[in-house]
Backbone as CSV, one residue per row, in Angstrom:
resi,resn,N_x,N_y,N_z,CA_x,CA_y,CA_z,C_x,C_y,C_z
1,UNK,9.058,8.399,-22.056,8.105,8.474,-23.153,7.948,7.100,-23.792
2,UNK,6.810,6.568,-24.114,7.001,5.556,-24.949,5.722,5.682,-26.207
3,UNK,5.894,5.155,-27.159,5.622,4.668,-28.092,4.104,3.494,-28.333
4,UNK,3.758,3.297,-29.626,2.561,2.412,-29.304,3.134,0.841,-28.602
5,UNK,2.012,0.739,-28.013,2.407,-0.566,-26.951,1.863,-1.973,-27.277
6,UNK,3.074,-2.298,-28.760,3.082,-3.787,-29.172,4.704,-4.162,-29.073
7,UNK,4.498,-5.602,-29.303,5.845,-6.171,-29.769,5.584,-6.794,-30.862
8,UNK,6.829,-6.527,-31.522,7.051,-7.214,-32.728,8.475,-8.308,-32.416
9,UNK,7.821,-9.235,-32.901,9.116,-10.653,-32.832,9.813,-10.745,-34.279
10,UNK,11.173,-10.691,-34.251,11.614,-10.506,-35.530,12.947,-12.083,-34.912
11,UNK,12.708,-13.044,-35.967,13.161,-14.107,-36.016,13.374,-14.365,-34.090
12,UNK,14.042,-14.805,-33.090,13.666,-14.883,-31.775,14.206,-13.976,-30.606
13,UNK,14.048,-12.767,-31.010,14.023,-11.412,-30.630,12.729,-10.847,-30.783
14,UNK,12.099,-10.461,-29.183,10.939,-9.527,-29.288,10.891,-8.131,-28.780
15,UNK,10.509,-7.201,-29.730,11.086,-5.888,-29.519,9.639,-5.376,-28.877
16,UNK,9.737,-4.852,-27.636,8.792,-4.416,-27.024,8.849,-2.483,-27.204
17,UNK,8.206,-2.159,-27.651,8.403,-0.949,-28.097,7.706,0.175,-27.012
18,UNK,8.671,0.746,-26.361,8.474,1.544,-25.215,9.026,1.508,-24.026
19,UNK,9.764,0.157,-23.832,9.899,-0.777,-22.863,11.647,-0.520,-23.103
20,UNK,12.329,-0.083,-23.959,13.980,0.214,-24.224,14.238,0.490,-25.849
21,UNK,15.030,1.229,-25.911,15.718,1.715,-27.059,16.177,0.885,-27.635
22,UNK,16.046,0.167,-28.801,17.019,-0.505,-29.889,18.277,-0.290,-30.401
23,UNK,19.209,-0.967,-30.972,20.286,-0.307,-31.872,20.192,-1.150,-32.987
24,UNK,20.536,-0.726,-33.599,20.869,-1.222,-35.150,21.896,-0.656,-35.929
25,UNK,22.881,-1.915,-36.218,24.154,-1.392,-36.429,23.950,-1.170,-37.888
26,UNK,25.244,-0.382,-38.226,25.289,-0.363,-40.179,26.349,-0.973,-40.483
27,UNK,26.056,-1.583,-41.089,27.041,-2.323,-42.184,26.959,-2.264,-43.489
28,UNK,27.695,-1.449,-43.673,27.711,-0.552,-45.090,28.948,-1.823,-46.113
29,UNK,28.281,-2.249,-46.713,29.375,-3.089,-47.960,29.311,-2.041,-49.284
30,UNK,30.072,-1.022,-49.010,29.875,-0.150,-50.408,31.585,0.820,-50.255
31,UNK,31.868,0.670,-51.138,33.427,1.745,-51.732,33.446,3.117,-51.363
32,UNK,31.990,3.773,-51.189,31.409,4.858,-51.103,30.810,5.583,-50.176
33,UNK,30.319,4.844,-49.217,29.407,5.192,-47.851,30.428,6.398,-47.310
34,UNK,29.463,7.735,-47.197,30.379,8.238,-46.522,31.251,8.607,-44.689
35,UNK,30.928,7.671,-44.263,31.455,7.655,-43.014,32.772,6.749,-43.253
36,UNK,32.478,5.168,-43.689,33.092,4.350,-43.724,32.953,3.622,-45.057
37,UNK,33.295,4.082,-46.062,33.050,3.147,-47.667,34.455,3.027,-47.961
38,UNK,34.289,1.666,-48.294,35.800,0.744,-48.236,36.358,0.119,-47.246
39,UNK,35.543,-0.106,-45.788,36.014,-0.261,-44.967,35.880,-2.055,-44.633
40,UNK,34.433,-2.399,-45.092,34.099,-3.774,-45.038,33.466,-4.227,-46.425
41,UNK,34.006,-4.159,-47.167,34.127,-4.725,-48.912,34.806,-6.166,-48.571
42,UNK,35.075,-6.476,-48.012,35.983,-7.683,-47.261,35.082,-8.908,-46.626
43,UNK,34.269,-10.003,-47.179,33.829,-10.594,-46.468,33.970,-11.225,-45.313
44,UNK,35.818,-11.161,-45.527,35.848,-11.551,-43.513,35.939,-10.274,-42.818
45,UNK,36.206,-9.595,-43.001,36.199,-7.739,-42.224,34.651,-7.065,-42.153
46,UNK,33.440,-7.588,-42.767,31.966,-7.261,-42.484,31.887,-8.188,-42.108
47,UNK,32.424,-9.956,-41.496,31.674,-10.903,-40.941,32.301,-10.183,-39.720
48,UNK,33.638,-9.599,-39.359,33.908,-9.604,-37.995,33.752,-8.394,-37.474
49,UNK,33.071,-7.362,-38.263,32.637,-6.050,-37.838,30.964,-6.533,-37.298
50,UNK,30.287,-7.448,-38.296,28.911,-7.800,-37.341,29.322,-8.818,-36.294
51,UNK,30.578,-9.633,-36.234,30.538,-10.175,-34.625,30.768,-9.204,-33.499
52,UNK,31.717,-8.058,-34.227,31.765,-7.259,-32.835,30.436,-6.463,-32.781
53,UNK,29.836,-5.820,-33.537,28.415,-5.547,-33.225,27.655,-6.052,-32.061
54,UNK,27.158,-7.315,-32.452,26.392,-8.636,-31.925,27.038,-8.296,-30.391
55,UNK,28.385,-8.520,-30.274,29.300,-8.560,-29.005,28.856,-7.549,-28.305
56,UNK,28.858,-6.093,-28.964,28.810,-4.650,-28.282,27.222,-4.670,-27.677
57,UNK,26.587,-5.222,-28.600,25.243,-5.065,-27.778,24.146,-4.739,-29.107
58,UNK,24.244,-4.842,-30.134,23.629,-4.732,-31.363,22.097,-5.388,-31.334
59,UNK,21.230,-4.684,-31.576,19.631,-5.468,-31.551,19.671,-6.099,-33.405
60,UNK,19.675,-5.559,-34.048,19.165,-5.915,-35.512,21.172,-5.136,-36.519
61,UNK,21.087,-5.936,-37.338,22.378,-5.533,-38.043,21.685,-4.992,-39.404
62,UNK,22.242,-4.099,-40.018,21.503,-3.180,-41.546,22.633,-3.495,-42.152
63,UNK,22.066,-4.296,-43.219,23.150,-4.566,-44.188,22.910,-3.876,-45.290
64,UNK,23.727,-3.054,-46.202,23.397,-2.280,-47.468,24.794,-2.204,-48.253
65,UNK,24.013,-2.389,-49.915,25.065,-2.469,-50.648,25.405,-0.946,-51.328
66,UNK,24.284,-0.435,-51.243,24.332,1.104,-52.046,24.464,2.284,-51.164
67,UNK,25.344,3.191,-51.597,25.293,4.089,-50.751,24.546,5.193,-50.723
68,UNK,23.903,5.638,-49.647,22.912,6.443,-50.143,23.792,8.432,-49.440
69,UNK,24.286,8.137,-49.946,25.122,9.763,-49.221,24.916,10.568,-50.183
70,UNK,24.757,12.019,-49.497,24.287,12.933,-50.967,24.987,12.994,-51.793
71,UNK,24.380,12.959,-52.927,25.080,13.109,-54.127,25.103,11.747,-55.142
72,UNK,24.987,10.406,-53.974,25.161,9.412,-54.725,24.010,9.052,-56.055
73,UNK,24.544,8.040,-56.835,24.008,7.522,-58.587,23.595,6.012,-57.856
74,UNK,23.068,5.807,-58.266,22.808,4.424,-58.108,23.277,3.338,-58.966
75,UNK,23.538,1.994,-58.405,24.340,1.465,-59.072,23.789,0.184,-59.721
76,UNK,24.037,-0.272,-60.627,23.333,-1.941,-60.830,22.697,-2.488,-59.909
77,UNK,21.862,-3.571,-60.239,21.156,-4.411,-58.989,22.226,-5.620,-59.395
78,UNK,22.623,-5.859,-59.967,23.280,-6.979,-59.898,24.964,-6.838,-58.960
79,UNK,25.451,-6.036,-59.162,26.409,-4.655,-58.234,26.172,-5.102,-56.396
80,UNK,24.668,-4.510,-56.538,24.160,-4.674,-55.373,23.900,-6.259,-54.521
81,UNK,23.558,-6.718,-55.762,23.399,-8.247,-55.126,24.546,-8.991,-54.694
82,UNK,25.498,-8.740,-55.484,26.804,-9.279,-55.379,27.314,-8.617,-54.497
83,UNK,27.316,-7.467,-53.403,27.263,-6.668,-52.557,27.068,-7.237,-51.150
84,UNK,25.636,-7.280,-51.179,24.693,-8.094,-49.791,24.791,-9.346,-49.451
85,UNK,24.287,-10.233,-50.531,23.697,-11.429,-50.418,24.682,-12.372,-49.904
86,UNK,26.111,-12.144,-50.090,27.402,-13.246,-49.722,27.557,-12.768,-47.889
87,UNK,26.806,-11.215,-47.635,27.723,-11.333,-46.464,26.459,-11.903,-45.360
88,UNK,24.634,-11.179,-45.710,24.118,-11.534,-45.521,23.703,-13.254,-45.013
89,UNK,24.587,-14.108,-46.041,24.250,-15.573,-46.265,25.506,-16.026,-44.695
90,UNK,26.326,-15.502,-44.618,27.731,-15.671,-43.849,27.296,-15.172,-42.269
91,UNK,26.679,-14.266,-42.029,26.358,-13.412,-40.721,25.118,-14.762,-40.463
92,UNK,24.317,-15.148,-41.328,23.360,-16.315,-40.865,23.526,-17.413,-40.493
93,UNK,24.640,-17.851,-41.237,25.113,-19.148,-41.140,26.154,-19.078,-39.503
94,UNK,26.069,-18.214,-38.905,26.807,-18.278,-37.505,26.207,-17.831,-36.174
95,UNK,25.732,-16.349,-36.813,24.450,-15.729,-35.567,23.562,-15.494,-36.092
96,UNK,22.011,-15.626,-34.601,20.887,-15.479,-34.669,20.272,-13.917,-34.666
97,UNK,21.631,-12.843,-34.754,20.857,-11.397,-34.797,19.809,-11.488,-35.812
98,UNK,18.708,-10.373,-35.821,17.685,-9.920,-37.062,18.861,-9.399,-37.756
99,UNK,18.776,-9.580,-38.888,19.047,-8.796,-40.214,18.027,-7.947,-40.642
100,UNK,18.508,-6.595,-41.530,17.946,-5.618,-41.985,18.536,-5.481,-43.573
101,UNK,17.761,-5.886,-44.571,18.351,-5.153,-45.556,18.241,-3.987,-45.933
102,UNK,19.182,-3.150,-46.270,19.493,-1.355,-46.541,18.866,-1.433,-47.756
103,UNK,17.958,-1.603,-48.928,17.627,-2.031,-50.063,16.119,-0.705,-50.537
104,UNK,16.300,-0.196,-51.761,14.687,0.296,-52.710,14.711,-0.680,-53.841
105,UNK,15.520,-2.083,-53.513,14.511,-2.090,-55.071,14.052,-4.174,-54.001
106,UNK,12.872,-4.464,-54.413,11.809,-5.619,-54.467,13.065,-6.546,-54.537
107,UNK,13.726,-6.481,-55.484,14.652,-8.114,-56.628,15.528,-8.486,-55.155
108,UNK,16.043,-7.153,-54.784,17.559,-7.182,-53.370,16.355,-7.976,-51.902
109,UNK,15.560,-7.045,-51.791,14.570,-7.426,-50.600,14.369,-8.906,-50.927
110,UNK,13.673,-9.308,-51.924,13.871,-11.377,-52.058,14.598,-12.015,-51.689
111,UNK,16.110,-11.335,-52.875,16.958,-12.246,-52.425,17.700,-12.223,-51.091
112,UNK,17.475,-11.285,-50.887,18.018,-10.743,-49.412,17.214,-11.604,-48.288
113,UNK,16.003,-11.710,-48.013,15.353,-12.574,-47.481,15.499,-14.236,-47.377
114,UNK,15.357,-14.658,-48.675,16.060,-16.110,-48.945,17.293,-16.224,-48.223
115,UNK,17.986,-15.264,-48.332,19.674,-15.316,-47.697,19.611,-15.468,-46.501
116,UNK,18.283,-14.923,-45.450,17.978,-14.937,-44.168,18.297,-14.180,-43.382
117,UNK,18.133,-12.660,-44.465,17.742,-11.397,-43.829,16.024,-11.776,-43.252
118,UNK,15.763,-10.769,-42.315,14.730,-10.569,-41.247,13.431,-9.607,-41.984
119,UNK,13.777,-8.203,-42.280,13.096,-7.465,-42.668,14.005,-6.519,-43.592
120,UNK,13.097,-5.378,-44.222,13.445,-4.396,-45.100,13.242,-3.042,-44.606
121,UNK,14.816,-2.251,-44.899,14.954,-0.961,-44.266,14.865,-0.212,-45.833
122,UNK,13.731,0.424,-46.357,13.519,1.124,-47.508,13.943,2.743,-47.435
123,UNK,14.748,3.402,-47.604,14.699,4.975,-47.874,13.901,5.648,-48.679
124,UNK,13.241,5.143,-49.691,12.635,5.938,-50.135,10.675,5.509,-49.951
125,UNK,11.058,4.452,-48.260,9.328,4.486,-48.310,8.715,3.533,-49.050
126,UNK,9.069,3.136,-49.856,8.694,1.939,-50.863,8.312,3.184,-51.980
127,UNK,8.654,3.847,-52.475,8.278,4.398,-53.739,9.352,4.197,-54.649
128,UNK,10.669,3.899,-54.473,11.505,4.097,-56.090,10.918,2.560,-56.494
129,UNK,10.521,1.647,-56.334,10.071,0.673,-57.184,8.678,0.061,-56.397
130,UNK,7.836,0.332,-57.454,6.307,-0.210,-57.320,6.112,-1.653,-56.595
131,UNK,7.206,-2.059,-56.695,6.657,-4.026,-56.338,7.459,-3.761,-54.687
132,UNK,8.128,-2.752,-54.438,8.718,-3.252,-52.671,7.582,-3.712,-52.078
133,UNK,6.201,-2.514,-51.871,5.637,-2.836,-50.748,4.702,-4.118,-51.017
134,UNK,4.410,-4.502,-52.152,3.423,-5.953,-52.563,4.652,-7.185,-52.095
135,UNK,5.779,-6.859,-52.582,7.144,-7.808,-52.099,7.022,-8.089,-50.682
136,UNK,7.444,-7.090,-49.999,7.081,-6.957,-48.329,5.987,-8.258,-47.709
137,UNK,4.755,-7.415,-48.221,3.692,-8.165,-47.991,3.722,-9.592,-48.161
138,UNK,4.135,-9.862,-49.435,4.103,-11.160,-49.693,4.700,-12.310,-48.720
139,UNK,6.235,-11.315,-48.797,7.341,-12.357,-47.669,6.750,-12.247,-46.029
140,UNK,6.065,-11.303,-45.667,5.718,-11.224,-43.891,6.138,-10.454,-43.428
141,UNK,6.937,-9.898,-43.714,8.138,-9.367,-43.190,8.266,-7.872,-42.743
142,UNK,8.499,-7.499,-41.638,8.300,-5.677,-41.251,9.475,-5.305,-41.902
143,UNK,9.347,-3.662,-42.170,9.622,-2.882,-43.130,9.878,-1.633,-42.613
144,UNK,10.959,-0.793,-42.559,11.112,0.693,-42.339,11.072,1.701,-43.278
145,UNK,10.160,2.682,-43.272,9.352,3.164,-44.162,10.441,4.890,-43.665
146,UNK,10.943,5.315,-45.151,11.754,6.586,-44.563,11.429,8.105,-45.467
147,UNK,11.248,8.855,-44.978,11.001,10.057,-45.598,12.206,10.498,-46.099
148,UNK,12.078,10.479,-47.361,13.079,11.268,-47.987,12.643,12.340,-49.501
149,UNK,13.081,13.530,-50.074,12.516,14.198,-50.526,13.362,14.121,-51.943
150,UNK,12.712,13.394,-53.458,13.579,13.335,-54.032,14.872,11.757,-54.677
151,UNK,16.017,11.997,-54.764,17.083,10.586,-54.473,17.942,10.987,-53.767
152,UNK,18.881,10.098,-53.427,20.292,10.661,-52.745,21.294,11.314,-53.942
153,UNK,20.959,11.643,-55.247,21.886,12.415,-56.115,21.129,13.736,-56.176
154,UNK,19.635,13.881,-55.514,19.114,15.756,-55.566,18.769,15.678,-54.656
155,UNK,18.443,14.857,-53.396,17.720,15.607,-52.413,18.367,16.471,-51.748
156,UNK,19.347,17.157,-51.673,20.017,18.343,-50.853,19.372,19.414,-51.690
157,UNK,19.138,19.396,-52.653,18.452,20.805,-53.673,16.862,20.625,-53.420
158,UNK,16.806,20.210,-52.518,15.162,20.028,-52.388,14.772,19.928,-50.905
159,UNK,15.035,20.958,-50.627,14.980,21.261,-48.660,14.345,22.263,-48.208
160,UNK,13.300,22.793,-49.027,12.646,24.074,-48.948,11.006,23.589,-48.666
161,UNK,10.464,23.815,-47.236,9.534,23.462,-46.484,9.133,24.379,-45.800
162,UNK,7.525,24.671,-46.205,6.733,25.276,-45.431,6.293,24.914,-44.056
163,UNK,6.553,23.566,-43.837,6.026,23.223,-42.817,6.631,22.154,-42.227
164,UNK,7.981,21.905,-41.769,9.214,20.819,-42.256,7.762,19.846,-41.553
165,UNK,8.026,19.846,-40.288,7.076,18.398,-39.271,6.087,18.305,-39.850
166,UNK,5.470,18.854,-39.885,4.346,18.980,-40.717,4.014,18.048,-41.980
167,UNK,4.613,18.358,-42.888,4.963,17.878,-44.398,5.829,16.269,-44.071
168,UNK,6.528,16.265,-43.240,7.214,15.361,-42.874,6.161,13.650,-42.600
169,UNK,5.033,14.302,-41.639,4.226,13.608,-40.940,3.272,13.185,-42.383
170,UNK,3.173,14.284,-43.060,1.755,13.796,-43.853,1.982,12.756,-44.605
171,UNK,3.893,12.957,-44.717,4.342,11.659,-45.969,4.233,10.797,-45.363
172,UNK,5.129,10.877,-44.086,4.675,9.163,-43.665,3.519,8.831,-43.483
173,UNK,2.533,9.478,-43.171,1.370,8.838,-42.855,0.891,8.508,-43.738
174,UNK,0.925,8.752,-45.158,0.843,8.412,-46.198,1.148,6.760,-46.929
175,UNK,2.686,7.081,-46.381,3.491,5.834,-46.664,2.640,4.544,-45.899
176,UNK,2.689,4.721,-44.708,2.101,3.513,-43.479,0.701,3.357,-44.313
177,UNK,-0.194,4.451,-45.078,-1.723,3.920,-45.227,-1.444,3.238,-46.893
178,UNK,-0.793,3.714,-47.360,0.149,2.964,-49.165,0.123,1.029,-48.467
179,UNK,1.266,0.774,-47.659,1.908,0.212,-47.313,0.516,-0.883,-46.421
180,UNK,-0.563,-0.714,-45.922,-1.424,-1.210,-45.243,-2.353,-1.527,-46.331
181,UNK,-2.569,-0.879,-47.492,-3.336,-1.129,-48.570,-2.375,-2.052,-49.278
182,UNK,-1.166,-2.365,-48.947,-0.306,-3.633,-49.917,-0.656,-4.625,-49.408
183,UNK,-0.828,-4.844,-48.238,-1.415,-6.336,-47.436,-0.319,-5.942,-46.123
184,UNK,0.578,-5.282,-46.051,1.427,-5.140,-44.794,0.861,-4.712,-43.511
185,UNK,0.912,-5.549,-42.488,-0.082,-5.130,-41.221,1.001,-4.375,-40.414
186,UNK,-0.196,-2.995,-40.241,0.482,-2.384,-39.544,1.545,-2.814,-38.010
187,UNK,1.462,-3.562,-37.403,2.375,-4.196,-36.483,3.612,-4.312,-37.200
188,UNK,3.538,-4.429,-38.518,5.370,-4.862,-39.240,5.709,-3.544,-39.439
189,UNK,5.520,-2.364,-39.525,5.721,-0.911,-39.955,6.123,-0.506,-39.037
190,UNK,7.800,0.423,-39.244,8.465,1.011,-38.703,8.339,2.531,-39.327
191,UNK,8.798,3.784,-38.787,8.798,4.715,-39.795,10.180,5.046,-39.186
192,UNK,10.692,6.257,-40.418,12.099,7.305,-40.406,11.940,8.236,-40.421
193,UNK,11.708,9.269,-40.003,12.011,10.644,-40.737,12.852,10.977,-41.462
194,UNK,14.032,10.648,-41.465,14.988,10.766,-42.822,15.873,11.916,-42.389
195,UNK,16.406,11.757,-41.239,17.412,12.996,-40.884,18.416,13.021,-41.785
196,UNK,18.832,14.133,-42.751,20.031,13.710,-43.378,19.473,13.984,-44.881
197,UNK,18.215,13.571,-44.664,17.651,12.925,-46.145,16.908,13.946,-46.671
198,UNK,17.425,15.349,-47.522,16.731,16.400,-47.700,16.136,16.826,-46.738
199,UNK,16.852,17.359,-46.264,17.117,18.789,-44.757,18.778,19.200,-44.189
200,UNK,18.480,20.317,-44.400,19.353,21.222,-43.888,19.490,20.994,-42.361
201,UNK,21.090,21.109,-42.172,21.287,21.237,-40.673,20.359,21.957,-39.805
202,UNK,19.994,22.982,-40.128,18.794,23.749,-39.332,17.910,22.642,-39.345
203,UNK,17.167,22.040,-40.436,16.338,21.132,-40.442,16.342,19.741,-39.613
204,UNK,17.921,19.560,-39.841,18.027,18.693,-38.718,17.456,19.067,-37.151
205,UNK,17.914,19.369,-36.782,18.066,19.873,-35.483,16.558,20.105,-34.782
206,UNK,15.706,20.646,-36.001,14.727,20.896,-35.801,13.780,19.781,-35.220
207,UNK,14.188,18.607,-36.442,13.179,17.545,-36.445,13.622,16.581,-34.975
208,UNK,14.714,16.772,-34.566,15.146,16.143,-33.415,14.522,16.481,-32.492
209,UNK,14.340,17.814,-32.262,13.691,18.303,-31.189,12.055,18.314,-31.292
210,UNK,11.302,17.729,-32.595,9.670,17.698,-32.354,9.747,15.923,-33.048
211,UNK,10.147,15.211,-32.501,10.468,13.817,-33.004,9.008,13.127,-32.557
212,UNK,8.800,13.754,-30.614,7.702,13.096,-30.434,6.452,13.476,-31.040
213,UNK,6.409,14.269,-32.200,5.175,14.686,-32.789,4.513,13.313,-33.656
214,UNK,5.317,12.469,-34.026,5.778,11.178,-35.023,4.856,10.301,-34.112
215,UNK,4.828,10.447,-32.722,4.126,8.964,-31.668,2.684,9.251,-32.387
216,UNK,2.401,9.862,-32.510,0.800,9.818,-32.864,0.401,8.969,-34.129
217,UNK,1.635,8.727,-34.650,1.375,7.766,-36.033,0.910,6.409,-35.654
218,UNK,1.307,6.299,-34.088,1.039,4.905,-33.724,1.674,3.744,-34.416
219,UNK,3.229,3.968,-34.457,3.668,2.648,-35.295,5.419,3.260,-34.621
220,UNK,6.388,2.126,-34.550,7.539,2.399,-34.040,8.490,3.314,-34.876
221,UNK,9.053,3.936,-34.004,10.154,5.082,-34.852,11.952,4.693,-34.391
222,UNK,12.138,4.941,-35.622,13.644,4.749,-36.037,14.631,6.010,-36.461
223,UNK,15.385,6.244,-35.763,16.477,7.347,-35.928,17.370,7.232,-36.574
224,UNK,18.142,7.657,-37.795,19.669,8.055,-38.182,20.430,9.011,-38.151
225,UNK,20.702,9.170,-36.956,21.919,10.146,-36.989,23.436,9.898,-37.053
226,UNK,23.477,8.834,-37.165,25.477,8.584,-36.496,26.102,9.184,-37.768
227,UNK,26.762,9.681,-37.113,28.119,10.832,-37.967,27.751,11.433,-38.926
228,UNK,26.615,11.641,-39.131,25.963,12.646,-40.151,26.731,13.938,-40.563
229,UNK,26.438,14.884,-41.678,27.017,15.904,-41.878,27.034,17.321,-40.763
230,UNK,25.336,16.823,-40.425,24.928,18.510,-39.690,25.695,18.182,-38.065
231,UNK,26.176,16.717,-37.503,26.721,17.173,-36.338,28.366,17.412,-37.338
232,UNK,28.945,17.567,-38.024,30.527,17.574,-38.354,30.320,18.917,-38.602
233,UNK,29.254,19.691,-38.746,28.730,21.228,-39.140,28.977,22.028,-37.349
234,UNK,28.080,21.461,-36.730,28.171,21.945,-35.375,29.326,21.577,-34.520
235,UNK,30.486,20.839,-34.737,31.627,20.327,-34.258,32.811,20.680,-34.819
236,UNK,32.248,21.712,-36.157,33.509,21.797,-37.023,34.685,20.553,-37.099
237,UNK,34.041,19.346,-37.744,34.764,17.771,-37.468,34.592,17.303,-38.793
238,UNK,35.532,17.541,-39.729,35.133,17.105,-40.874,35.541,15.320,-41.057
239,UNK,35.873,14.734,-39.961,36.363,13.239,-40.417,35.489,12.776,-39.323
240,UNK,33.934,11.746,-40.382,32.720,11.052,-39.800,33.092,10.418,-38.753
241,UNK,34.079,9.641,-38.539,34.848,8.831,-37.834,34.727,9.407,-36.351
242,UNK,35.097,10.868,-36.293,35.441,11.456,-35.176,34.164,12.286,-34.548
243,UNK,33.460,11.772,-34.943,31.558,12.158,-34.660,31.165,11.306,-33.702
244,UNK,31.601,10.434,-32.858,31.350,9.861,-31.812,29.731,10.328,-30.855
245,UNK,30.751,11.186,-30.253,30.248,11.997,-29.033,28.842,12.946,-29.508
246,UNK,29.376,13.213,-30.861,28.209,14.362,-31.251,26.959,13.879,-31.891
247,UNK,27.051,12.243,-31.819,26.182,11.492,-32.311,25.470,10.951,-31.222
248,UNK,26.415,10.863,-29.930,25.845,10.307,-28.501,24.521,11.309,-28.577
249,UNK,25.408,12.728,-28.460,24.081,13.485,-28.370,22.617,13.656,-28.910
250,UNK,22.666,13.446,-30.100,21.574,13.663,-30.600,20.981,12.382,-29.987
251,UNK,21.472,11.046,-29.793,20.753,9.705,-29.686,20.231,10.041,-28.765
252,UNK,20.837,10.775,-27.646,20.126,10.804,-25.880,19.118,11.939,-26.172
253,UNK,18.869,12.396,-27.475,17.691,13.659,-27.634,16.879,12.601,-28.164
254,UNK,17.430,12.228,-29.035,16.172,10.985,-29.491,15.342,10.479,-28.832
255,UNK,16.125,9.710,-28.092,15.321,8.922,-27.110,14.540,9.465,-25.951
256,UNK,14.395,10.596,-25.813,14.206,11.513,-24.544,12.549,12.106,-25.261
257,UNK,12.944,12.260,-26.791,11.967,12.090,-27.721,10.985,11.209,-28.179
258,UNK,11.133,10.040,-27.691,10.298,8.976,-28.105,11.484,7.928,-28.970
259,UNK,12.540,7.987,-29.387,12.946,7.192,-30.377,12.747,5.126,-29.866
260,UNK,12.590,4.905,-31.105,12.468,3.377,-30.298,13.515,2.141,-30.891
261,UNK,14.315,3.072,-32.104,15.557,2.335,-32.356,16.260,3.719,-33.290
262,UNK,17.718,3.071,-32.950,18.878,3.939,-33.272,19.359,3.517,-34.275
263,UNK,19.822,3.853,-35.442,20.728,3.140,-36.459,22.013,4.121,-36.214
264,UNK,23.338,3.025,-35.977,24.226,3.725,-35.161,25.624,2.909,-36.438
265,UNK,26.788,3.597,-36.181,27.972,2.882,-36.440,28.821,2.518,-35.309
266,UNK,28.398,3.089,-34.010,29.186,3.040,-33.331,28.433,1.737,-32.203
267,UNK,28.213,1.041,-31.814,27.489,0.143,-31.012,27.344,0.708,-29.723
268,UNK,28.986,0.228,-29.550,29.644,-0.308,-27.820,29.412,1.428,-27.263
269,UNK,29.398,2.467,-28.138,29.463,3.720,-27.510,27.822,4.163,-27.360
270,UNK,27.111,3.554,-28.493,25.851,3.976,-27.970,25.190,3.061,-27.504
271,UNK,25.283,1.858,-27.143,24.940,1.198,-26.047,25.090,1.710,-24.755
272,UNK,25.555,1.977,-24.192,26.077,2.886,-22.943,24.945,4.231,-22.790
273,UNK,24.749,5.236,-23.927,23.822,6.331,-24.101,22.301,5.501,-24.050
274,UNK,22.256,4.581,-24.887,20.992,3.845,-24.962,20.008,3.630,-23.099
275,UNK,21.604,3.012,-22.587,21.752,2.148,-21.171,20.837,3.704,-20.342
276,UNK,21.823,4.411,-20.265,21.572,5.215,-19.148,20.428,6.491,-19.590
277,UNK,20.038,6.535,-20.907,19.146,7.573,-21.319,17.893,7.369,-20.674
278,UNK,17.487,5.437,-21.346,16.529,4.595,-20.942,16.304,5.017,-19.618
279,UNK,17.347,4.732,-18.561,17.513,4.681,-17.204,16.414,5.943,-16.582
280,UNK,16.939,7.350,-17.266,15.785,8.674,-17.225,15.002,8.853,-17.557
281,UNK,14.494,8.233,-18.885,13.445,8.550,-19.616,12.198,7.552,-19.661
282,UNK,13.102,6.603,-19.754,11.511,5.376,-20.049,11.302,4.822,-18.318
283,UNK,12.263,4.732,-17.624,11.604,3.989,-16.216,11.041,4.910,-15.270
């Protein structure tokens, strides 16, 4: 299956979209993340978690200071800045991966950019602050645009859909025509569906399996599943950590689906799923 048929060059990496699956690692700098929060608060322990990335086979690295797991408050921007911007500035100053900042608010996306981040990974779409998508625009820079219903402190109380794909599609399509009226050309626009992100495990599962309904948006699609709640639901696995395998899976549905990048924690393991999915699906 593939996807619309451009490339986008993000610093000297060109992502041909259709042509192989992406990864994009997380690098969560937060106390809180729930897979791994507390794990790389450590500026040399997130510089050497993105070298082994880079090593494993990593296309773009997502750096984020806030955690967005249900339930979470949001925290200062200044919190946040002091968060990103040191490890961001450190991962540049050695390798040429794209950077991704994990960021909703405009102030993080700047400085995050100056630091010599690549582009902006938004969850809420560019809506919790009015200036992301004019910000975006301004800097050049492509942008992942994510459906989510709500914040990460209510969207689990807000999962009640008449029409999950459906409703799903109209937002983003929404978002991408918002986001094209900011000055952002569509070639920089990524979308999410927001697995995770207000929907129920049923809901999950669902949207995995009509993912390729999303190609018709004509703009590249991006997956999050790694160690999510709804596979530790179907694995009875309550420690994220040990979600490996059940994350392989959904990725090799993804991609079998149309997906055209993965946001993964695990690299070196879904590099391998990436390798041989590709192998069936796209050649």
């Amino acid at each position: 299956m593939t996807t619309t048929p451009h490339t986008l060059t993000i610093r000297d990496q060109s992502f041909v979209w259709g042509k192989q699956t992406y990864l994009m690692g997380v690098l969560n700098i937060t106390p809180d993340s729930f897979s791994d929060g507390g794990d790389y608060n450590q500026l040399d322990a997130a510089l050497n978690r993105a070298r082994d990335f880079v090593t494993a086979g990593a296309d773009i690295l997502d750096v984020g200071g806030q955690s967005t797991r249900p339930g979470a408050k949001p925290i200062a921007l200044e919190t946040e800045l002091e968060r990103v911007i040191p490890i961001i500035k450190a991962i540049r100053k050695e390798l040429n991966v794209p950077i991704s900042v994990d960021t909703t608010r405009s102030a993080i996306a700047q400085q995050a950019i100056a630091a010599g981040a690549d582009l902006v990974n938004d969850i809420s779409g560019g809506r919790f602050d009015p200036e992301m998508l004019p910000t975006v625009a301004e800097l050049g820079i492509p942008i992942v645009l994510m459906h989510i219903r709500g914040t990460p402190e209510t969207m689990q109380q807000l999962t009640d859909y008449d029409d999950l794909i459906g409703e799903i599609y109209e937002v983003l399509q929404e978002r991408i025509r918002v986001a094209q009226q900011a000055g952002i050309a569509r070639s920089r626009i990524i979308i999410d569906p927001g697995i995770g992100f207000g929907k129920t495990p049923e809901q999950n599962l669902e949207l995995l399996r009509n993912l390729s309904e999303f190609q018709s948006l004509q703009v590249p699609l991006l997956v999050g599943t790694s160690r999510k709640r709804f596979i530790g639901t179907i694995l009875n696995q309550s420690d994220p950590k040990k979600r490996v395998w059940g994350t392989a899976a959904t990725c090799c549905g993804a991609i079998a689906q149309g997906a055209d990048i993965l946001r993964v924690h695990d690299v070196a393991e879904m590099k391998d799923v990436c390798q041989v999915a590709d192998a069936i699906w796209r050649n």
